[in-house]
C-alpha positions in Angstrom: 28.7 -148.7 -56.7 25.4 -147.0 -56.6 22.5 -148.9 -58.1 21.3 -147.2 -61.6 18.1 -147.0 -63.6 18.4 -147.5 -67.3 17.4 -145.6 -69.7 14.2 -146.5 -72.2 14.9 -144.7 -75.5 18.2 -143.2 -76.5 16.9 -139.9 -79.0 19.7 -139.4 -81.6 20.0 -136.7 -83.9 22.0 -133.8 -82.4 25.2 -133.2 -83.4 26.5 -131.3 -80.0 25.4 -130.7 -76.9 22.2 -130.8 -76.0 21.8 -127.6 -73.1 17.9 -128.0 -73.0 14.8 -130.3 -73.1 11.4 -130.1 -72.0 8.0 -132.1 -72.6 5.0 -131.1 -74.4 1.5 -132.4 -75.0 0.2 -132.1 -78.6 -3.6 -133.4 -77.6 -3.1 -137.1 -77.0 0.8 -136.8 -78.2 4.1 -136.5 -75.7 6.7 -134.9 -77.6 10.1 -133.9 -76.3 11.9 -130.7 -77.8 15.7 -130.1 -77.2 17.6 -127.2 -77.9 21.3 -128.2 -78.3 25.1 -126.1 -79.5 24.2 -127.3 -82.9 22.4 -124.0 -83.6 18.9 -126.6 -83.6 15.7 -127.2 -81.9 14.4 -130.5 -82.5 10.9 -132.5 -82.0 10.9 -135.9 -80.3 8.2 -138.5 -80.3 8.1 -139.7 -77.0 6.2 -143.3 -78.3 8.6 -144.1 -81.1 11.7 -142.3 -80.3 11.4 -140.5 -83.8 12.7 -137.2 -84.7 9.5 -135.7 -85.9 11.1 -131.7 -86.6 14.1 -129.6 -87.0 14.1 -125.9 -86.6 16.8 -123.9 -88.4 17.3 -120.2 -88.2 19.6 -119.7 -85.4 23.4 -118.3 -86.1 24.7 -119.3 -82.9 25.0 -122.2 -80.7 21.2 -122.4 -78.5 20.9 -122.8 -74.7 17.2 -121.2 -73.7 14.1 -123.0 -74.3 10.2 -122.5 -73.4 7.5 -124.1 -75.0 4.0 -122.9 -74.9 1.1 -124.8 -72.8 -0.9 -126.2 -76.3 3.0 -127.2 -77.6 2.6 -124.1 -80.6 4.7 -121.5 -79.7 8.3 -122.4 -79.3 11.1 -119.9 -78.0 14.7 -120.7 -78.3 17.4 -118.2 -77.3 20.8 -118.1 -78.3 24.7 -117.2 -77.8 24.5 -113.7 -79.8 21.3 -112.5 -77.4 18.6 -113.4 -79.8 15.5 -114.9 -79.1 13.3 -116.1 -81.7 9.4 -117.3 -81.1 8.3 -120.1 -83.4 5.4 -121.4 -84.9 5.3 -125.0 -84.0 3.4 -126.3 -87.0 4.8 -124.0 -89.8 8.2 -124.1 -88.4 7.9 -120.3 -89.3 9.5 -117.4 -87.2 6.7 -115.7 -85.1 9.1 -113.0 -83.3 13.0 -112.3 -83.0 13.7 -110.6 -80.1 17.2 -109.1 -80.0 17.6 -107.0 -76.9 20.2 -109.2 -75.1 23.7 -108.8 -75.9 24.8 -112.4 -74.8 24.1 -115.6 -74.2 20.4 -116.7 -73.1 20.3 -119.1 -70.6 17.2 -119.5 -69.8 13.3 -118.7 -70.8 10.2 -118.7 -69.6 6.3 -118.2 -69.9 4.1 -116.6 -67.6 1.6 -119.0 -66.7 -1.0 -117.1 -68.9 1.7 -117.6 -71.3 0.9 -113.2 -72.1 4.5 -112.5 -71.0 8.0 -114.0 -71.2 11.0 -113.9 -68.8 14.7 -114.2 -70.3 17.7 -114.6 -67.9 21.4 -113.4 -69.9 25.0 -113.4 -70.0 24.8 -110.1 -70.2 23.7 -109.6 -66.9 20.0 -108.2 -67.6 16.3 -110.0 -66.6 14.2 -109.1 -69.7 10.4 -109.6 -69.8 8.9 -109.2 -73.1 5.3 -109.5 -74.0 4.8 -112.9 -75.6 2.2 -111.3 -78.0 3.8 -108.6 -79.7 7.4 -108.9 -79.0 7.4 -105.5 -76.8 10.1 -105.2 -74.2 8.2 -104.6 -70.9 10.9 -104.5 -68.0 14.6 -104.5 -68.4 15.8 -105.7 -64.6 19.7 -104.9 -63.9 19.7 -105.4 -60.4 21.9 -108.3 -60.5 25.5 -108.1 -59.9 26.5 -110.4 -62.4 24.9 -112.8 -65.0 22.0 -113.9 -64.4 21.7 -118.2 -65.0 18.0 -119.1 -64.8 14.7 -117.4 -64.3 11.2 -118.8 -63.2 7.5 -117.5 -63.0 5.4 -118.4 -59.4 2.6 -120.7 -60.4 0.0 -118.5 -59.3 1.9 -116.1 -61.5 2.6 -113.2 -58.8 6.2 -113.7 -58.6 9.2 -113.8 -61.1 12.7 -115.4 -59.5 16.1 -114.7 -60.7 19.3 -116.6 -59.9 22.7 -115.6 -60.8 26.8 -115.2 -60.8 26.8 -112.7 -57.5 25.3 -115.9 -55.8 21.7 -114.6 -54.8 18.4 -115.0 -55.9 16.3 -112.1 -56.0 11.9 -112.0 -56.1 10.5 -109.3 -58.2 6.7 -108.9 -58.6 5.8 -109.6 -61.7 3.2 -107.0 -62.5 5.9 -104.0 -61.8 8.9 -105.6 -61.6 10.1 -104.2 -58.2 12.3 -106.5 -55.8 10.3 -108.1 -53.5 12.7 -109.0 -50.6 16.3 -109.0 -49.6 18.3 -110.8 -51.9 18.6 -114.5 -50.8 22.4 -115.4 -49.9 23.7 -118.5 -50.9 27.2 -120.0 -51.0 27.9 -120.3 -54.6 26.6 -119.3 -58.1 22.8 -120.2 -58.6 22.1 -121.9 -61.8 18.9 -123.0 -61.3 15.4 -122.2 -59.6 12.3 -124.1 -59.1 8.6 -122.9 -57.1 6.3 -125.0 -55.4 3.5 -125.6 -56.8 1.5 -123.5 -53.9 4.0 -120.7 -54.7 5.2 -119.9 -51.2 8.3 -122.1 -51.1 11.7 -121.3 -53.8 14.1 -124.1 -54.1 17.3 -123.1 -55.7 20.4 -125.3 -57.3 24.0 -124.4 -56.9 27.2 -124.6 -58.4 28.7 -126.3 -55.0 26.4 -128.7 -55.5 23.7 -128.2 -53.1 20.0 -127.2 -53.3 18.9 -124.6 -51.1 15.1 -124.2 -49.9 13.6 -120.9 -49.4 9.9 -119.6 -47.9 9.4 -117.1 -50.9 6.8 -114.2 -48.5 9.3 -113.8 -46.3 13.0 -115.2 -47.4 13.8 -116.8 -44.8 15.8 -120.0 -45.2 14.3 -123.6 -44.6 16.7 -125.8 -43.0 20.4 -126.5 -44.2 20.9 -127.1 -47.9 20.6 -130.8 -49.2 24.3 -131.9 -50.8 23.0 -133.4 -53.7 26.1 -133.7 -55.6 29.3 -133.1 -55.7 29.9 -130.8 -59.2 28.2 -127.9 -60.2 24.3 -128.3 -60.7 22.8 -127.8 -64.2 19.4 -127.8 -63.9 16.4 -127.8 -61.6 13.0 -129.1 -61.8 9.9 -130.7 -59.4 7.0 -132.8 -60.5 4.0 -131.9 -61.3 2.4 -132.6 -58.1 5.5 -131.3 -56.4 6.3 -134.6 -54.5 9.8 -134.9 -56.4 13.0 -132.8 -57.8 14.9 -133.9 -60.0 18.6 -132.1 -60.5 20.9 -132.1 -63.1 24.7 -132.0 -62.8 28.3 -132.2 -64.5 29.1 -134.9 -62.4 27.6 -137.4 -64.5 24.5 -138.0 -62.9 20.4 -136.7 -62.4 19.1 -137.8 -59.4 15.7 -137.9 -57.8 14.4 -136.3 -54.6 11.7 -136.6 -52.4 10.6 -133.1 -51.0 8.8 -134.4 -48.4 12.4 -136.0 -46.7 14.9 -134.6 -49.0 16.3 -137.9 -49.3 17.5 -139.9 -52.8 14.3 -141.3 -54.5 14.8 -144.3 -57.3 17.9 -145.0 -58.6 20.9 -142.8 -60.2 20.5 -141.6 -63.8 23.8 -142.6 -64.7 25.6 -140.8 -67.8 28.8 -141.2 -69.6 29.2 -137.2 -69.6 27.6 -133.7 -68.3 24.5 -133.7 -67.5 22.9 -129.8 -68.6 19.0 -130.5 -68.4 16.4 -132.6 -66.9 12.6 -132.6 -67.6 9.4 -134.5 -65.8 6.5 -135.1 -68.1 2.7 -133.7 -67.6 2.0 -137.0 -65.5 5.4 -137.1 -63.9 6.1 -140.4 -64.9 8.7 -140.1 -67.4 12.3 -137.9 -66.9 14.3 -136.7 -69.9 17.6 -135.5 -69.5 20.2 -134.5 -72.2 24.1 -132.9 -72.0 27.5 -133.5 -73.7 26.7 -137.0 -75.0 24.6 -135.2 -78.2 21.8 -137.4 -76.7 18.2 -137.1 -74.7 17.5 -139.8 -73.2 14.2 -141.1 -71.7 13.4 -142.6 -68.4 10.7 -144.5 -66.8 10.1 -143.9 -63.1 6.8 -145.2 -62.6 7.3 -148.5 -61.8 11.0 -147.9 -60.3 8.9 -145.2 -57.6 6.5 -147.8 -56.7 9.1 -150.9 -56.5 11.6 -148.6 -54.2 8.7 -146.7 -52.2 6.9 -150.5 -51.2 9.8 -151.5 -49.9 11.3 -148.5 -48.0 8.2 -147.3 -45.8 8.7 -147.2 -42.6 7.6 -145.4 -39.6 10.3 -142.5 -40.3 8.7 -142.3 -43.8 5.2 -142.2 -43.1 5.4 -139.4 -40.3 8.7 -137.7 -40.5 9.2 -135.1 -37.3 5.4 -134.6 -37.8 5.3 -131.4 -35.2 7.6 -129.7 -37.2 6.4 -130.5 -40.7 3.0 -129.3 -39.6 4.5 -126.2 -38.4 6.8 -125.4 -41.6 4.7 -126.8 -44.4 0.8 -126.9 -43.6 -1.3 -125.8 -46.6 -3.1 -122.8 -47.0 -6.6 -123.4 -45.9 -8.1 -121.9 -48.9 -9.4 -124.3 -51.5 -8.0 -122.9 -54.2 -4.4 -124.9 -53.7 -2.5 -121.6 -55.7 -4.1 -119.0 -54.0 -2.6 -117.1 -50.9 -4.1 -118.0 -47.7 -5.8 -115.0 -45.7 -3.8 -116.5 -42.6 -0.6 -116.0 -41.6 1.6 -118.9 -43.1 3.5 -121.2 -41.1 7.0 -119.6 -42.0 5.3 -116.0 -41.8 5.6 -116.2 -38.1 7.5 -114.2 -36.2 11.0 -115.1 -35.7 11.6 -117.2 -32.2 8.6 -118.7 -32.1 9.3 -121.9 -30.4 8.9 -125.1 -32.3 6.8 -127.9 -30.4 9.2 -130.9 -29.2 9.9 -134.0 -31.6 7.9 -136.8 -30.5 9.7 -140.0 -29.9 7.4 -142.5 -31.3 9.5 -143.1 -34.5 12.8 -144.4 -35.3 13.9 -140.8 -36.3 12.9 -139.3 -33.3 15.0 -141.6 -31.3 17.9 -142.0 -33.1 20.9 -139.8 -33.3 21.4 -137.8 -36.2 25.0 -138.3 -38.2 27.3 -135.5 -38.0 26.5 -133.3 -41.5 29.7 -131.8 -43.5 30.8 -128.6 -43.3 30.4 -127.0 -46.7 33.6 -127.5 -49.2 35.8 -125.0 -49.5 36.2 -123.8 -52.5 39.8 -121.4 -52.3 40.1 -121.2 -56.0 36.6 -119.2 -56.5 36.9 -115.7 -57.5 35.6 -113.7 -54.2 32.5 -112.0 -55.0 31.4 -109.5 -52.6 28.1 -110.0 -50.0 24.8 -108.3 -51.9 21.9 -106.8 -49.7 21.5 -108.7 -46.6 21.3 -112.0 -45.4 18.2 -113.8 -44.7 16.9 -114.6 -41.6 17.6 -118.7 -41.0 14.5 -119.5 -39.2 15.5 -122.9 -38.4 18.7 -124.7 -36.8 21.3 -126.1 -38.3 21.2 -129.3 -36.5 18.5 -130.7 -38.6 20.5 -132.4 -41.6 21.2 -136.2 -41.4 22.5 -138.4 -44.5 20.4 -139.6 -46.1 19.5 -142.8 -47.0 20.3 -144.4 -50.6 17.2 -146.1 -51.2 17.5 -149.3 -53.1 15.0 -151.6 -54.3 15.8 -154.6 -51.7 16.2 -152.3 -48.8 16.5 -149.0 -47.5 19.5 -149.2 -45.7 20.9 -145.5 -44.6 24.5 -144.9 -47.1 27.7 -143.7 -45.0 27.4 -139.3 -44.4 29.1 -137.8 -47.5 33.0 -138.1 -48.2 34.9 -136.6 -50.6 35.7 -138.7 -52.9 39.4 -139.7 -54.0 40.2 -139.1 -58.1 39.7 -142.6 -58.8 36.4 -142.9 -57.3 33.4 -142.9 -59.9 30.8 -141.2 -58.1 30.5 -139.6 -55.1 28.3 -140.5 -51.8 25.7 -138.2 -51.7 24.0 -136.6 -48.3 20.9 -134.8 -48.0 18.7 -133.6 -44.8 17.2 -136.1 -42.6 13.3 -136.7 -42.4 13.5 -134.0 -39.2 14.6 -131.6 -41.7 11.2 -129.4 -42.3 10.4 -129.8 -45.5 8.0 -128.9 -48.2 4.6 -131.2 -48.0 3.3 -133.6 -45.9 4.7 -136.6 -46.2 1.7 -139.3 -45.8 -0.6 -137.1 -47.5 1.9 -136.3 -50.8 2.6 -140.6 -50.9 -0.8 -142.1 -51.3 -1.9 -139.3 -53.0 0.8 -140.2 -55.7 1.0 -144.1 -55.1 -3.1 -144.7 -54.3 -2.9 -148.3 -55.7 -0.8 -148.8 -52.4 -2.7 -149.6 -49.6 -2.1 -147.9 -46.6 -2.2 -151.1 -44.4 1.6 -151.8 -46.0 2.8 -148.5 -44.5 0.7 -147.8 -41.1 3.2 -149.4 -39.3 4.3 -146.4 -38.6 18.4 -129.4 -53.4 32.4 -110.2 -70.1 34.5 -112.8 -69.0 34.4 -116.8 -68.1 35.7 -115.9 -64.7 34.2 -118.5 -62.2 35.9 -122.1 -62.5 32.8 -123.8 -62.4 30.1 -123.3 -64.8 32.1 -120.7 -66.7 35.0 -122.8 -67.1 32.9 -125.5 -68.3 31.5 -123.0 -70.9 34.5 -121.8 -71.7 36.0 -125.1 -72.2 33.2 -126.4 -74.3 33.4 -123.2 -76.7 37.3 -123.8 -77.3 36.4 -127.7 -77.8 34.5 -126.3 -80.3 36.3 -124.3 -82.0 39.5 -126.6 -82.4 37.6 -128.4 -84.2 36.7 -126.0 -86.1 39.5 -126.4 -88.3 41.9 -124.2 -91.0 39.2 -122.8 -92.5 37.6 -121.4 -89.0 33.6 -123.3 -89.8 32.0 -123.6 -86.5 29.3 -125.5 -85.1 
């Protein structure tokens, strides 16, 4: 059985599922606000556990959620399509934005929090302008609807993930498509950006987290299996050295972008898992679902007892030639700006990578044999969209990955699927000569600088889909039978 972390507060109050939580700083305050099928948004106190607010004004059961930067403007969005902006201290309704026609999945600011991005059932990518309320692009371009939606850092980009299993990158001044849609294997439920804006990494029903080089499209390595039922939700750390995913299959799990490999321990659940959240310091995670719970985690000390005593040589300087080569910063100091050089994966296709060096244990050892993607034969067949983008790098760069404990850091067996009466499922992910998204040495002490480096220098309409539709679908007849006679609803 896998090793799991324990939760250190239990926040009780909704009475259904929660679908959404995020952090917020009110000055020296952490608060946690929730969105959840009980038509509510709630206020957490992150120090006491403490329901501090409710918001009622909702008819329908609330998915959405974005929360300005100063923790005063909160948006919530709905099953019937509406989207209401809130005052955070009043509790009164700033805006009600009603141009969707279904469910709102998803919401987010710009990062100059003037504009707001809304991803539907109904198939549509709204942005509105967070001021007045004005409706400033309508984007239909999708196939199908449209699951999550997320602003670049530096603000340039908008991404889009949906039901015809792309993602697509609009520019968010005029809302034109950027590049060819990017393929993937399944549904795309969630999206997150780097925090240098040049790399997308996307979440998908099958399971698997896909990572992207957002100028030109182009695929980084093979996906990472990170679990073995549809993925909820998406997010990375502040400082972009961890993401954390969210899935039905009980679990949230950690993930080092600089390896792709488990981080910490499992955050176990009884139920679904819809959301997951890292706080302004990325020391906390708060994940909520189908227990009617949010629950609080502390990874602080469980990063730095499991990182001290998993470094090794493969750690330290993963396949350094080709992380150099794939992930090397833009040499402009400003870390969110676009570099006036060509970027690594801006090179032309064929250019030849420089060989591994054999002086650590990766480099010598012989990568397991990766999966082949599950089938999946009873998925609804949904037709290619624009064309495929260009995989600059081969296949035969995935390895299991190790299951990191806090006594060793043995590697786990490759992923198998498991039989109906197993728990939880083994889970694989890319090996550390997988290119990846930062350097390795550089992102570690720069997030663990009480270490010191003398300890290590040794060396990813209709409920049609059977996967997050049917869960929908399932959950909204749950509901309903218990409805009763006299046809109340949550």
């Amino acid at each position: 059985m896998e090793p799991s972390l324990s939760p250190i507060r239990s926040l009780r109050g909704h009475a259904d599922w929660v679908f959404k939580a995020v952090f917020s700083k009110d000055g020296n305050n952490l608060k946690i606000i929730s969105t959840s099928f009980d038509k509510t948004v709630r206020i957490w106190d992150v120090d006491t556990g403490e329901q501090e607010n409710s918001f009622e004004g909702h008819d329908s059961r609330l998915c959405g959620l974005a929360v300005s930067m100063d923790g005063r403007r909160i948006v919530s969005g709905a099953k019937d399509g509406k989207i209401i902006i809130w005052d955070a201290d009043t509790k009164e309704i700033i805006k009600c934005l009603s141009h969707h026609t279904d469910w709102v999945y998803c919401i987010q600011f710009s990062p100059d929090e003037k504009r707001l991005a809304s991803a539907s059932e109904d198939g549509t990518l709204k942005i509105w302008d967070a001021d007045t309320g004005e409706l400033v692009f309508d984007i239909d371009d999708h196939q199908g609807r449209v699951w999550t939606v997320a602003y670049s850092p530096n603000g340039s980009k908008i991404a889009s993930g949906s039901k015809d299993r792309t993602v697509r990158i609009w520019n968010a001044k005029t809302g034109k498509q950027q590049t060819q849609p990017l393929i993937h294997d399944s549904i795309v439920g969630s999206i997150v950006w780097s925090p240098d804006s040049r790399r997308l990494i996307s979440a998908c029903n099958d399971g698997q987290i896909y990572f992207w080089s957002a100028p030109t499209g182009a695929q980084l390595g093979s996906p990472l299996r990170a679990h073995s039922k549809v993925i909820m939700s998406l997010v990375i750390s502040p400082d972009g050295d961890l993401i954390a995913s969210a899935s039905t299959d009980h679990t949230a799990r950690l993930w080092s972008t600089s390896t792709r490999k488990p981080f910490g321990r499992v955050l176990q659940h009884a139920d679904e898992v819809n959301t997951v959240a890292f706080s302004p310091d990325g020391q906390l995670v708060a994940t909520g679902g189908d227990e009617n719970i949010v629950y609080l985690w502390d990874i602080s000390q469980e990063s730095m007892t499991i990182m001290t005593n998993a470094v090794s040589p493969s750690f330290i300087s993963p396949a350094s030639h080709v992380i150099s080569y794939i992930d090397q910063q833009p040499e402009s100091s400003d870390f969110l700006s676009a570099s006036s050089t060509p970027a690594p994966d801006e090179l032309l296709h064929g250019t030849e990578f420089p060989s591994e060096t054999a002086d650590s244990r990766d480099a010598v050892t012989s990568p397991s044999p990766s999966l082949p993607p599950r089938g999946h034969p009873s998925h609804e067949t949904i037709s290619p969209v624009g064309i495929s983008p260009p995989v600059e790098l081969m296949e035969g760069f995935q390895v299991p990955p190790e299951t990191i404990s806090s006594r060793d850091a043995a590697p786990s067996p490759s992923l198998s699927i498991p039989s109906q009466g197993s728990s939880r499922p083994h889970i694989a992910a890319a090996s550390a000569s997988t290119p990846t998204l930062f350097s390795s040495s550089r992102s570690f002490w720069k997030r663990f600088p009480m270490l010191k480096r003398s300890t290590a220098s040794g060396d990813s309409k209709r409920w049609k889909f059977p996967r997050i539709g049917s869960i929908m679908r399932r959950k909204h007849r749950n509901v309903e039978s218990q409805a009763g006679p006299n046809g109340a609803q949550h």
